[in-house]
C-alpha positions in Angstrom: -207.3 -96.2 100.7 -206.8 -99.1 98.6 -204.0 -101.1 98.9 -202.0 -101.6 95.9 -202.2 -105.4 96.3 -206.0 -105.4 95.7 -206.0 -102.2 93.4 -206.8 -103.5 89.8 -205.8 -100.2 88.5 -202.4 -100.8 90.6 -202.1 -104.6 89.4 -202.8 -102.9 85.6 -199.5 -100.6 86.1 -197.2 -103.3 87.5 -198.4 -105.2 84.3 -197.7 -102.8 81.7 -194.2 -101.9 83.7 -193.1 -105.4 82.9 -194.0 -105.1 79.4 -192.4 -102.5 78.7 -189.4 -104.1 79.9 -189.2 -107.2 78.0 -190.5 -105.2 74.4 -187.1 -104.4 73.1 -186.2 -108.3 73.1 -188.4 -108.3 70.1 -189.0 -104.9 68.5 -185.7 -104.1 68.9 -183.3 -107.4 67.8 -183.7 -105.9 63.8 -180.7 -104.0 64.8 -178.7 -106.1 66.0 -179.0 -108.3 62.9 -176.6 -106.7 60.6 -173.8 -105.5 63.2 -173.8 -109.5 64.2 -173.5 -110.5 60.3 -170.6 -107.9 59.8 -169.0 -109.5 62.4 -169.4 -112.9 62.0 -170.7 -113.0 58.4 -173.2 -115.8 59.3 -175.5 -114.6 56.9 -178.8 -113.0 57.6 -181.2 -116.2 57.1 -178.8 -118.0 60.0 -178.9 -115.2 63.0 -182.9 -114.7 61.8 -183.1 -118.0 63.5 -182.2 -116.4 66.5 -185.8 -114.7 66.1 -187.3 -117.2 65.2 -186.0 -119.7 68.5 -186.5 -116.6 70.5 -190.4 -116.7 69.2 -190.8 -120.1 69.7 -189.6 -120.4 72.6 -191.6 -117.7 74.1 -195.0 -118.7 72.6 -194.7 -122.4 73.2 -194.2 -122.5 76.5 -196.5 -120.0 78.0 -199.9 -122.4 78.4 -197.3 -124.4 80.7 -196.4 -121.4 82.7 -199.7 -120.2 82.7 -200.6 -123.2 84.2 -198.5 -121.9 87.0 -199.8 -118.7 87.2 -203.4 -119.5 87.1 -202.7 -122.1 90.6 -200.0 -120.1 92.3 -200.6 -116.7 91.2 -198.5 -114.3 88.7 -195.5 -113.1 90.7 -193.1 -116.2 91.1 -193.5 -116.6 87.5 -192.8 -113.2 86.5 -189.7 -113.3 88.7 -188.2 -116.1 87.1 -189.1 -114.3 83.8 -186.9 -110.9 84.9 -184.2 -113.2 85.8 -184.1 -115.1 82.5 -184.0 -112.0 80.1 -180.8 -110.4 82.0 -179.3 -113.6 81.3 -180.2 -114.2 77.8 -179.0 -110.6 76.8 -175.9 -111.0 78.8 -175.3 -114.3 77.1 -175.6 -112.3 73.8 -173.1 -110.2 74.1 -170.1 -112.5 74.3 -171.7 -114.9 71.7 -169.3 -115.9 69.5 -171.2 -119.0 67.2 -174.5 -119.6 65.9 -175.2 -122.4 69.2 -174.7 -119.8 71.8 -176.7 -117.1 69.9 -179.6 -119.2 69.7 -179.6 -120.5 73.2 -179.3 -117.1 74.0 -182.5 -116.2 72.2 -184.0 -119.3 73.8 -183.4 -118.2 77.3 -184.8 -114.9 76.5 -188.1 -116.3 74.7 -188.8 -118.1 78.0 -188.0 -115.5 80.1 -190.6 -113.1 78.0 -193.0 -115.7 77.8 -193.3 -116.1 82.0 -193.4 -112.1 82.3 -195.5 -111.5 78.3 -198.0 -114.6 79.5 -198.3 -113.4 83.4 -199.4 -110.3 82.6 -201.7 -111.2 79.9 -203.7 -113.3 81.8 -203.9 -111.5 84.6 -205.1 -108.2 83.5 -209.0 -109.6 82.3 -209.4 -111.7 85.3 -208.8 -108.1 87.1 -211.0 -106.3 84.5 -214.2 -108.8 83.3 -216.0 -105.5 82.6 -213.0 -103.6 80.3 -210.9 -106.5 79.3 -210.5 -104.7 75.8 -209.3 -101.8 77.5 -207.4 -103.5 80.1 -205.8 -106.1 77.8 -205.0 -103.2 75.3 -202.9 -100.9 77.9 -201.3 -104.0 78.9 -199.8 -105.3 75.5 -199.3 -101.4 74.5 -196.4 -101.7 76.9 -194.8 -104.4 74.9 -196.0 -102.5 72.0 -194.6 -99.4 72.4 -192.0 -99.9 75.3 -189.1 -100.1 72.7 -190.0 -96.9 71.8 -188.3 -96.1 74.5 -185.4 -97.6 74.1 -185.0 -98.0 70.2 -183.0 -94.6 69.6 -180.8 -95.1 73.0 -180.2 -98.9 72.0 -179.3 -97.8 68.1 -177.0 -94.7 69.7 -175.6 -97.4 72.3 -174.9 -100.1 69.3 -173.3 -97.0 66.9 -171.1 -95.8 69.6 -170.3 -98.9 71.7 -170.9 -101.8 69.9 -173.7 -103.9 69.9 -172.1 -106.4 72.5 -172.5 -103.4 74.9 -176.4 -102.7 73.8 -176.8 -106.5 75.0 -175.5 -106.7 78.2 -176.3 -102.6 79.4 -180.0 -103.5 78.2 -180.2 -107.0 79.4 -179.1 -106.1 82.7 -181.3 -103.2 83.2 -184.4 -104.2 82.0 -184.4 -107.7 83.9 -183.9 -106.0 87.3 -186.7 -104.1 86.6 -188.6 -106.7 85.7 -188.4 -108.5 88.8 -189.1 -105.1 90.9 -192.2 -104.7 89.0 -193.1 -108.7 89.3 -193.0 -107.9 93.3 -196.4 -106.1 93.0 -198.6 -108.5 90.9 -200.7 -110.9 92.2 -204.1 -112.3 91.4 -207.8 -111.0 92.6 -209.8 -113.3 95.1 -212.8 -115.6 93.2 -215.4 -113.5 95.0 -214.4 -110.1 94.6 -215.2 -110.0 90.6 -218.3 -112.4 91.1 -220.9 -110.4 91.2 -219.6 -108.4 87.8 -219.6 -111.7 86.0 -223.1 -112.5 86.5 -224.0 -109.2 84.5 -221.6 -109.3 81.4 -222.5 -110.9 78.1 -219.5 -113.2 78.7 -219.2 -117.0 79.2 -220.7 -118.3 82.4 -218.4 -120.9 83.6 -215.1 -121.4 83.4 -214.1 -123.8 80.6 -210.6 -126.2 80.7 -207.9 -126.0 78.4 -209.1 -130.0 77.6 -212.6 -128.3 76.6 -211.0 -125.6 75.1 -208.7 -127.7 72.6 -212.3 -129.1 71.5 -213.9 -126.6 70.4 -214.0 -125.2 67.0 -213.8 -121.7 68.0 -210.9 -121.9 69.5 -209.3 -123.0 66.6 -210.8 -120.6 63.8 -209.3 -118.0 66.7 -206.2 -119.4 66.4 -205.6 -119.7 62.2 -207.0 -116.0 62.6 -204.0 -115.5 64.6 -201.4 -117.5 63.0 -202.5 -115.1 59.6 -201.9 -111.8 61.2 -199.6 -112.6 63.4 -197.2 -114.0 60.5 -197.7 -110.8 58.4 -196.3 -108.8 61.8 -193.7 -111.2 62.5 -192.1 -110.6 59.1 -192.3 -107.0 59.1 -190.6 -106.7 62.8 -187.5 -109.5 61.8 -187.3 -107.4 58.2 -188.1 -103.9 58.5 -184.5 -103.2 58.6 -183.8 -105.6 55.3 -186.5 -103.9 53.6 -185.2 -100.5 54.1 -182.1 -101.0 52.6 -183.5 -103.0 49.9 -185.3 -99.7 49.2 -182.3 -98.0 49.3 -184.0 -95.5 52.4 -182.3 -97.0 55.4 -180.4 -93.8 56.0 -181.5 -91.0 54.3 -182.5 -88.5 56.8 -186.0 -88.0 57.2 -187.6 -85.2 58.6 -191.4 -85.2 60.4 -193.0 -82.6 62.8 -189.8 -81.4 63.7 -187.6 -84.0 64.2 -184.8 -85.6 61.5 -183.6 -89.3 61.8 -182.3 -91.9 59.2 -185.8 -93.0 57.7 -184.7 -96.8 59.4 -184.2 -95.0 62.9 -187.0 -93.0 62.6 -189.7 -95.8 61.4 -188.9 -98.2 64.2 -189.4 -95.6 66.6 -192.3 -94.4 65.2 -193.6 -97.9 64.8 -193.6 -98.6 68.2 -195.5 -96.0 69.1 -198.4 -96.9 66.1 -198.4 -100.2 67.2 -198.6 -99.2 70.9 -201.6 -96.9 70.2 -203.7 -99.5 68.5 -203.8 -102.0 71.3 -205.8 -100.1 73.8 -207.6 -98.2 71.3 -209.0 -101.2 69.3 -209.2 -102.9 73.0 -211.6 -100.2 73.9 -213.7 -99.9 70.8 -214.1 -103.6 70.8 -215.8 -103.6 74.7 -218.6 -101.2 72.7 -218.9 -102.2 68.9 -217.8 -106.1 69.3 -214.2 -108.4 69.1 -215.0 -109.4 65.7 -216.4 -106.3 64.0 -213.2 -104.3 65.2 -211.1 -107.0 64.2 -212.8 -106.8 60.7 -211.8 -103.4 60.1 -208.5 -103.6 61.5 -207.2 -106.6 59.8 -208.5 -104.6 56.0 -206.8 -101.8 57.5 -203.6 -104.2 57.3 -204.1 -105.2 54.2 -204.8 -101.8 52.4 -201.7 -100.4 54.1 -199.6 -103.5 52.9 -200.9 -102.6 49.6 -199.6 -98.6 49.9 -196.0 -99.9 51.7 -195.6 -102.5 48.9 -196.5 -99.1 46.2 -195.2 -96.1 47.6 -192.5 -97.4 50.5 -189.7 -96.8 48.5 -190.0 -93.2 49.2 -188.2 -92.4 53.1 -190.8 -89.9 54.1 -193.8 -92.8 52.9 -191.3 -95.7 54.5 -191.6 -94.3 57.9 -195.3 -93.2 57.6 -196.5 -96.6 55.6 -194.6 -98.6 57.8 -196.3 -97.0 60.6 -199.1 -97.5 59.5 -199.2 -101.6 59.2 -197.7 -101.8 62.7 -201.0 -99.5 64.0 -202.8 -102.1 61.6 -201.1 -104.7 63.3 -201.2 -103.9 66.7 -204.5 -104.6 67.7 -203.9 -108.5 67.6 -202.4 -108.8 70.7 -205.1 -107.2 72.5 -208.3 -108.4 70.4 -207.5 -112.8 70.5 -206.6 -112.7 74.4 -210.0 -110.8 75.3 -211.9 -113.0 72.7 -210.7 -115.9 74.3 -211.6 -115.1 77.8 -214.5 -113.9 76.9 -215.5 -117.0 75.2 -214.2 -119.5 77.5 -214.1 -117.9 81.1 -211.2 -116.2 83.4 -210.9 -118.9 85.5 -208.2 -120.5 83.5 -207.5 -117.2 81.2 -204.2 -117.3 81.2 -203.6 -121.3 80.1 -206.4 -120.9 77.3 -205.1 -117.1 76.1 -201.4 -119.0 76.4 -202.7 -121.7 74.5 -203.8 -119.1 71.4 -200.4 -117.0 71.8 -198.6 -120.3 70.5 -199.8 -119.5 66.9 -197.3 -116.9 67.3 -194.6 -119.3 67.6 -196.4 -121.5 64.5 -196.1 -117.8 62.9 -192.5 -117.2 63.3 -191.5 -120.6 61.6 -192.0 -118.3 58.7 -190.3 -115.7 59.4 -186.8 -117.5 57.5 -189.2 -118.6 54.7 -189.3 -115.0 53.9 -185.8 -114.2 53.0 -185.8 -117.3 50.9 -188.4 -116.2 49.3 -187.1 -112.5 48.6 -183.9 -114.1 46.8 -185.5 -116.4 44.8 -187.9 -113.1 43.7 -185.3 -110.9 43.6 -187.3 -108.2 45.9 -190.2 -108.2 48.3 -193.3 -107.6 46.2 -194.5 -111.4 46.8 -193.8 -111.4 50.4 -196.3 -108.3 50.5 -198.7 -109.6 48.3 -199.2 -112.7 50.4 -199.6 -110.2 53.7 -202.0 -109.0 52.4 -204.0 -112.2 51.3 -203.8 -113.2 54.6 -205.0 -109.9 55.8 -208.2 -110.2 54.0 -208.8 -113.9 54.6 -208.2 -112.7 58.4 -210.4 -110.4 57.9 -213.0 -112.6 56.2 -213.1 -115.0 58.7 -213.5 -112.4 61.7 -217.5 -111.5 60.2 -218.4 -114.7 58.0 -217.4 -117.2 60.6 -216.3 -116.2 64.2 -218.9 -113.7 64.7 -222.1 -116.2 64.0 -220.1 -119.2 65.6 -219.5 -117.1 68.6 -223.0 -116.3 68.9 -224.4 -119.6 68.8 -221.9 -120.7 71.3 -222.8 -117.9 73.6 -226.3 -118.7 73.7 -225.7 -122.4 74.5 -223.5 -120.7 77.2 
């Protein structure tokens, strides 16, 4: 019997585990946003600078501790990365100014960043033959891990306070973080040597210096910094948008089961957005990266287009919204594949880190869009330019990365 060690299917569990834990320190902070402003009365454009130093610093730093991961192997980083979110939540609960909140958001973005980029790098060097897949089931966990915890955490905030969702969370999902972080480690050079030499995949490992030179990388990375801005908003917002549509809590009933439409579309969210990553992993091992993101990203743009028309009614809020999260989803499986397979695993998780920093570019924007919203007076231009960049996204993914890819391949 295997051991677990040197199990990739193993190493893929203890991956997704520690996903799952650090997913509600993005999904979930939309609901702490008003209970802190009804408190404090900051204002909403102030404590969404929380998210946005929490995004930052989680996206910025990971090439630097993927450095560390790709020389000394992913479990002392993720350790330090359990340790860091308990403390970041902890310090959120007693926060009593706008300093403390951010540095408690700052503390948490690195801690998710050691654990978000750990994970992400290691699960293609374990998988060169279904790094879709693989990469898919392991950013589903941070997908659709806070679906876990989003109706326990709103039930926890309700009844307790949000102070108390802070701390109780932080705690808990740290320490299991760090049990998790005990299994990972990375595969031997020659055990996955022989796959390499058969895949349709670059055939030497390239540097981040040769990396930051090439012009794919960096039509990758605007790609990103498109999507990944359009999902950004809608995570910080969905919450803001609801109750500008008046929907926040009007029960909502689907298959069964009645929630506020608020409660009910962050769940179900989750579990969209979840899906999508393995799924559009998969099909893009078979059909191609760029074709899948092709139709993915117009998916994200026609659904923009319906939430923008038709959100204002609960049952459509919850299913719209659900939908552009599915739409959105596959990002954070489809760029950290692409970029392996286009420049080698044997620095994957410095180059992948490297691309994940548009995502910190991305959240600079996040602000911009309540700004935007009150000088508008609603939402309608914040959706139309999601789904501009949508379709330039989507553009780009056929017109240019698919025939630049190619001839790079070949010289490959």
């Amino acid at each position: 019997m295997t051991a677990p060690h040197t199990n990739r299917w193993a190493q893929l569990l203890a991956g997704i585990a520690c996903m799952v834990m650090i997913s509600s320190l993005q999904h979930g902070w939309t609901l702490f946003v008003h209970p802190i402003n009804t408190k404090y009365e900051w204002g909403r454009a102030a404590i969404q600078v929380s998210f946005t130093v929490f995004i930052l610093s989680e996206t910025w730093l990971v090439p630097f501790e993927g450095w560390f991961v790709d020389r000394f192997g992913p479990r002392p980083v993720a350790l330090v990365g359990g340790v860091l979110v308990a403390i970041a939540w902890s310090l959120n609960s007693v926060a009593d100014s706008l300093p403390l909140l951010y540095l408690g958001a700052a503390l948490g973005g690195i801690g998710a960043g050691c654990v978000y980029g750990t994970c992400l790098g290691n699960a293609p060097k374990w998988f060169p033959d279904r790094r879709g897949l693989a990469t898919g089931l392991t950013v589903a966990g941070y997908g659709i891990g806070s679906a876990l915890t989003i109706i326990p955490m709103h039930h926890t905030i309700e009844q307790y306070g949000y102070e108390a969702a802070f701390l109780w969370f932080g705690l808990g999902q740290g320490i299991l973080v760090c049990i998790a972080a005990l299994a990972l480690r990375k595969p031997e050079a020659s055990t996955l040597a022989a796959m390499h030499e058969r895949l349709p995949h670059a055939q030497h490992d390239h540097t981040p210096r040769e990396v930051l030179r090439s012009p794919l990388f960096w039509v990758l990375f605007v790609m990103s910094l498109l999507v990944t801005s359009v999902g950004l908003i809608f995570t910080a917002n969905l919450a803001g948008i609801a109750r500008s549509f008046q929907v926040a809590d009007v029960p909502v009933s689907v298959v069964g089961l009645t929630l506020p439409a608020l409660t009910f579309a962050l769940a179900l969210d989750r579990v969209t957005n979840g899906i999508a990553r393995p799924l559009c992993g998969w099909l893009s091992d078979y059909i191609g990266r760029e074709y899948t993101m092709f139709f993915a990203f117009t998916m994200g743009a026609v659904s923009i287009l319906a939430f923008a028309r038709w959100g204002h009614d609960p049952v459509m809020f919850v299913l719209l919204a659900s939908l552009v999260f599915f739409a959105w989803g596959e990002v954070a499986s489809l760029f950290p594949a692409t970029c392996t397979d286009y420049f080698g695993s044997g620095y994957a998780t410095t180059n992948a880190g490297m691309l994940h920093t548009a995502k910190g570019f991305a959240a600079i924007l996040v602000p911009l869009s309540d700004t935007l919203v009150r000088a508008t007076g609603d939402w309608q231009m914040v959706f139309a330019i999601a789904v501009a960049a949508n379709a330039v996204a989507a553009v780009l993914a056929i017109a240019v990365l698919r025939p630049m890819r190619v001839a790079w391949l070949r010289r490959e």
